[in-house]
N, C-alpha and C positions, 0 to 999 in steps of 0.2 A: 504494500500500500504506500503512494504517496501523499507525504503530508501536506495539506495547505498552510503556505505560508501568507501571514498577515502583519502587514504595517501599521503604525501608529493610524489610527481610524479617525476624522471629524466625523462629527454623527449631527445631522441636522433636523431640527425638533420643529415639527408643523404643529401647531395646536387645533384643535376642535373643540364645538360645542356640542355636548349632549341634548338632544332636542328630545328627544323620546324617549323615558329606560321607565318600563313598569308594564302593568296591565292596562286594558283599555278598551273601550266598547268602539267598534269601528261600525259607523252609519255609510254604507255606499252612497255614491252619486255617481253621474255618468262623466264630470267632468274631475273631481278627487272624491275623497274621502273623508269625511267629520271624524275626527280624534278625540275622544270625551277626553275627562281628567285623568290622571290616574289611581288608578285601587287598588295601588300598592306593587310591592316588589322593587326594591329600590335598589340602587345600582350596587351596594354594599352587601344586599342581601344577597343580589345574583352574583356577585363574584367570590363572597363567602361559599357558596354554593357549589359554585363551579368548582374553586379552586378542593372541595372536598370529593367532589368527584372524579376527578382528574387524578386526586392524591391515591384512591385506590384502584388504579386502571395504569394497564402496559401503555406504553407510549401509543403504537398504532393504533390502541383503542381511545384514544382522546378525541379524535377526527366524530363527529354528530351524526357525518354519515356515509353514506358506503363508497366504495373505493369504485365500485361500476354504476357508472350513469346508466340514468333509465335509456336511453334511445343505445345502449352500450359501448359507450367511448370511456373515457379513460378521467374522471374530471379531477378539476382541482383541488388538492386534496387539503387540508389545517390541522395543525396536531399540536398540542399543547407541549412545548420545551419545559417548560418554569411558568410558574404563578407563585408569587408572594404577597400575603398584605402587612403590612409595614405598621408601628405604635402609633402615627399619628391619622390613620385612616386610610392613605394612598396605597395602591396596589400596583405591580408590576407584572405586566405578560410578556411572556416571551414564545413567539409561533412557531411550526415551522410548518412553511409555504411549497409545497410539491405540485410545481406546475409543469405538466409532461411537456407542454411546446416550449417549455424556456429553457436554451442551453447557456447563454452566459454565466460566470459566475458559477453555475450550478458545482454544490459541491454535495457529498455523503455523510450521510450521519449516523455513525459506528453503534449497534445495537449488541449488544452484549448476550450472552446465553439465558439473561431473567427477561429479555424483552426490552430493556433499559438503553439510553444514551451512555455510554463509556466514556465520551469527551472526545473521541476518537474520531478525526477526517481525512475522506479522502479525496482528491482534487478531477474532474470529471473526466480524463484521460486516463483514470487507472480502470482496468483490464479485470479489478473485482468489481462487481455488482450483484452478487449475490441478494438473498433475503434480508441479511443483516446490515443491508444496508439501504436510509432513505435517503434518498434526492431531494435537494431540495435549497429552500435560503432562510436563513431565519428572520424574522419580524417583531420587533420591539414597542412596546405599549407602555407609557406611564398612564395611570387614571388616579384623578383626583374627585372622587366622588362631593366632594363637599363643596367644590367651585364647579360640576358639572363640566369636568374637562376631562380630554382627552389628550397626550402628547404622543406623538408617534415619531422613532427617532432612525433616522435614514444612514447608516454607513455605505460605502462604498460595494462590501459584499451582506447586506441583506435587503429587505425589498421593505417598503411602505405600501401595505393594503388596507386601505380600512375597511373596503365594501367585504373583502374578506374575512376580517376580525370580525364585523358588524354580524354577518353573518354565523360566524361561529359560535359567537356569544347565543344570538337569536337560538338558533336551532340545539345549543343545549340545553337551552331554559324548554323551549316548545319540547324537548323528543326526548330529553335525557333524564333531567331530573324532577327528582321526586321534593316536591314544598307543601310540607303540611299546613294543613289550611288554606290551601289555593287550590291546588289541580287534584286529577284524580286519573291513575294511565288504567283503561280500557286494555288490555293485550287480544288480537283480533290473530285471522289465521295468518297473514302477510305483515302485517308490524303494529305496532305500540301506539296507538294514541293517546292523547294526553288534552284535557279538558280542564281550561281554570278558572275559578269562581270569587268569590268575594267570602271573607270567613263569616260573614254572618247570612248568607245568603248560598249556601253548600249546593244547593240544589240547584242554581241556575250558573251553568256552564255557556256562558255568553260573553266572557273576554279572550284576549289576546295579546300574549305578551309582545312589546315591540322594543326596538333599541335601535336608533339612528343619530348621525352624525353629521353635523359638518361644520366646515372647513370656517378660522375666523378669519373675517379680511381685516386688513391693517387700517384701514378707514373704514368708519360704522357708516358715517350719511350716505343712503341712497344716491345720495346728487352726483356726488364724484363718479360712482360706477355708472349712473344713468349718462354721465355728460361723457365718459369712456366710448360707451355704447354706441350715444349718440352721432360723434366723430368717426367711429371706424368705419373704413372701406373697405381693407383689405385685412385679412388674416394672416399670420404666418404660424404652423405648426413645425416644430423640431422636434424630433426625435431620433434614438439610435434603435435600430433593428441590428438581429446577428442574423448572418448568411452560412449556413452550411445545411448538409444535403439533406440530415436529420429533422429540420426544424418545421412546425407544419404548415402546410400550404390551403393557402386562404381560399374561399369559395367567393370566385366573382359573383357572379351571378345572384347570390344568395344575401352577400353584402350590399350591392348597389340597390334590389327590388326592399331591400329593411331599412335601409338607412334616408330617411324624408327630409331631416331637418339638419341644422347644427347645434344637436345636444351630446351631451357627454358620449354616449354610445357612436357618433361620428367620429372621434380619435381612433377607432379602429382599424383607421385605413392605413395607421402602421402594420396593421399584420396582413392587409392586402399589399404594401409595398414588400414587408418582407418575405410573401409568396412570390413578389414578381421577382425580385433580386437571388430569390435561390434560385428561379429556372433559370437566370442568364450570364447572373454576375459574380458567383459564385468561386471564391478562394480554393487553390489545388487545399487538399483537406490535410497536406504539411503544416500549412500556416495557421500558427493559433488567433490572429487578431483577424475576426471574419466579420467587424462589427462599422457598420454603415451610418453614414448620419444622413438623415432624410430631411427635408425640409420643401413643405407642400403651402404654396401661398394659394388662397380662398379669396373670392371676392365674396363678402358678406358683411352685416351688421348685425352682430346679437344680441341678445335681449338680456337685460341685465339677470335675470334666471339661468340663461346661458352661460351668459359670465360664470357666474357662479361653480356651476356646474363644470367649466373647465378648471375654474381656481380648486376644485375637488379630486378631480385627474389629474394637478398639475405638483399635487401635494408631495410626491416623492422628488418632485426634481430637484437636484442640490442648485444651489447659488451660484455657484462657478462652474455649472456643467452646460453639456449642450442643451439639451431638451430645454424648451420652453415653447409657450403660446406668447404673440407678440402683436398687439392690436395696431393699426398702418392708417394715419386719414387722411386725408386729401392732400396734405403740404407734405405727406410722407412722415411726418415725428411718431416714433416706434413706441410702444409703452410695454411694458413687458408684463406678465402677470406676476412674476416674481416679487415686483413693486408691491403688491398689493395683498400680500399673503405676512403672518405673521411667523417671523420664522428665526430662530438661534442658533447656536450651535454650540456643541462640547467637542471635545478631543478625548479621547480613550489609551491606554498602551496597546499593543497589539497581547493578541490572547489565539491559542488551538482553537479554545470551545468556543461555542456562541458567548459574550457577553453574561453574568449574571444576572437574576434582578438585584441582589444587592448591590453589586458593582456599578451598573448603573443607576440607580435609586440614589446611591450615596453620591455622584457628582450631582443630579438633579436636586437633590434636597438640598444642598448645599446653597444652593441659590432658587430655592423652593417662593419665597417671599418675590422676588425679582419678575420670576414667572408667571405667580399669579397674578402681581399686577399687571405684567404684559397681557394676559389674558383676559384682565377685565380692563384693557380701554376702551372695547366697546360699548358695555357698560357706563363707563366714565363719561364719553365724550354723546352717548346719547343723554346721558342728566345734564350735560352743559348744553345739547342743541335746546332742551328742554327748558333749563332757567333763561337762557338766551328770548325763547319764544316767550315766555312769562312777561321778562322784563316789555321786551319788545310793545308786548302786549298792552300792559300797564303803562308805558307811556304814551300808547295811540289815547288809552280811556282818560289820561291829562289832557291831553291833546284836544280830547272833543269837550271835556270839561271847562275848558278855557273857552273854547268857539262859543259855546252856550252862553256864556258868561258877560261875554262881549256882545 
């Protein structure tokens, strides 16, 4: 086996808001969906939770759900590394992301004879691949349950997903565990359902648990992202795709007849570009660096939801890399979505293993006060758009006070 070798790491921290973590009565419409309050299950509870289920399960059994897709492909897989909760409330997750179409980076993670992480890797050219070994990158979560945050921290060899985490969290609370006084699992001939209620109301199994995220931008006022919007003409998306013969290749057809608009789900067309660059462009399979940087200009103007929506896909890109979205208007002046994302960074020593959560929890706490206040300027500067309007206010009603007067 060989081993991967790792350099001193920056690790760059996106934060989020927790917008949804509990139970919930969901009312359809045709256009979204009403979110009642919620009735319980707080984000403390569900990662108490979690992290006790997790603690009595082999590693490949942490993943919520099964390793073959219904239509039978291969999908993507999440498995819990590490979870700790820490004396002051904050918890730490650490994932690990097993995406069959991703070959960068990808490295192995050493399973031992009890089923267990050893610490042990091996670098995606070596010639073992046995069982005891997963593919994969690891994924790093701080959560501060009590400022409803989320920080997600990006090194160079592990990945930034949240729609992934979001997901993992959701479907162990839905599929896996058991919460007294809330749910109730059904076991049927094909699988387990699970049904949750209200503790004073047992009998009516009519919520659903939800947990979502997003991204904070660095300016709260609508104005700025709406006058962003306003001005764009042109898009520019960067990305890097890898090319080799292995990597999968994209369904034209199937991409261009689903994709209508320009919402999050259009960034895709990096994996259409990187279908087209295997059949043509393709590095002799000597050479390790088979990695392309794409950059696709759009004539469009999105809608500040769009916006959004990209600053949420845009969440892993570091600050000094290629990848970004870059909004272009008429006089040509570029803005970058980078600008507009809140984002820090730490430095780490290099390490074999994934990162721990102590190890990282301890730089992060360290400057835990710092953070949260970065975290709540949105907060901040929406109570000052607010006193601003007050005042504003109150001297228009001088204003007419006087004219009366007169």
């Amino acid at each position: 086996m060989s081993k991967v070798k790792r350099d001193d790491n920056y690790g760059y921290l996106n934060f989020f808001k927790v917008d949804l973590s509990g139970l919930y009565k969901i009312q359809r419409r045709t256009t979204h969906d009403l979110v009642s309050r919620s009735y319980g299950l707080s984000t403390s509870d569900v990662l108490k939770g979690i992290k006790t289920w997790v603690d009595g399960r082999l590693f490949k059994e942490t993943s919520p759900w099964g390793s073959m897709g219904k239509s039978g492909d291969d999908p993507v897989m999440c498995y819990c590394r590490e979870i700790k909760e820490f004396s002051n409330g904050d918890f730490m997750v650490v994932l690990w992301k097993h995406d069959p179409s991703d070959t960068r980076g990808y490295r192995g993670l050493e399973l031992g004879l009890d089923g267990n992480p050893t610490g042990n890797y091996v670098s995606n050219n070596s010639k073992s691949t046995g069982e005891n070994v997963v593919w994969g990158h690891p994924c790093y979560y701080w959560i501060v349950p009590s400022e409803d945050l989320v920080v997600s921290i990006k090194f160079e060899d592990s990945k930034c997903d949240t729609d992934l985490m979001q997901k993992w969290i959701t479907n162990c609370v839905r599929y896996r565990l058991k919460v007294p006084g809330y749910n109730s699992r059904q076991p049927g001939e094909s699988e387990t359902r699970i049904f949750f209620s209200k503790p004073d109301t047992p009998e009516e199994y009519n919520l659903i648990y939800k947990f979502s995220l997003s991204i904070k931008e660095f300016k709260t006022s609508e104005e700025l992202l709406e006058s962003i919007c306003e001005r764009t003409k042109h898009m520019l998306l960067r990305n890097e795709v890898v090319v080799s013969s292995n990597a999968s290749e994209a369904e034209l057809d199937g991409f261009l007849t689903a994709k209508k608009s320009l919402d999050k789900a259009n960034v895709q067309i990096f994996d259409l570009m990187q279908g087209f660059l295997n059949r043509y462009f393709t590095k002799p399979e000597a050479e390790e660096n088979n990695v392309r940087r794409v950059e696709i200009k759009l004539e469009a103007t999105p809608s500040v939801e769009q916006l959004k929506e990209l600053m949420a896909y845009s969440s892993d890109f570091t600050e000094d890399g290629w990848a970004d979205v870059i909004f272009i208007d008429e006089d040509d002046v570029r803005t970058s979505i980078k600008k507009h994302r809140i984002v820090e960074r730490i430095m780490l020593a290099k390490v074999i293993d994934a990162y721990t959560c102590d190890t990282l929890h301890g730089v992060l706490n360290s400057e835990r006060d710092k953070y949260v206040r970065i975290s709540r300027l949105n907060a901040v500067a929406a109570e000052a758009d607010a006193a601003n309007d007050e005042l504003e206010g109150a001297d228009m009603s001088k204003v007419a006070e006087a004219a009366e007067s007169v």
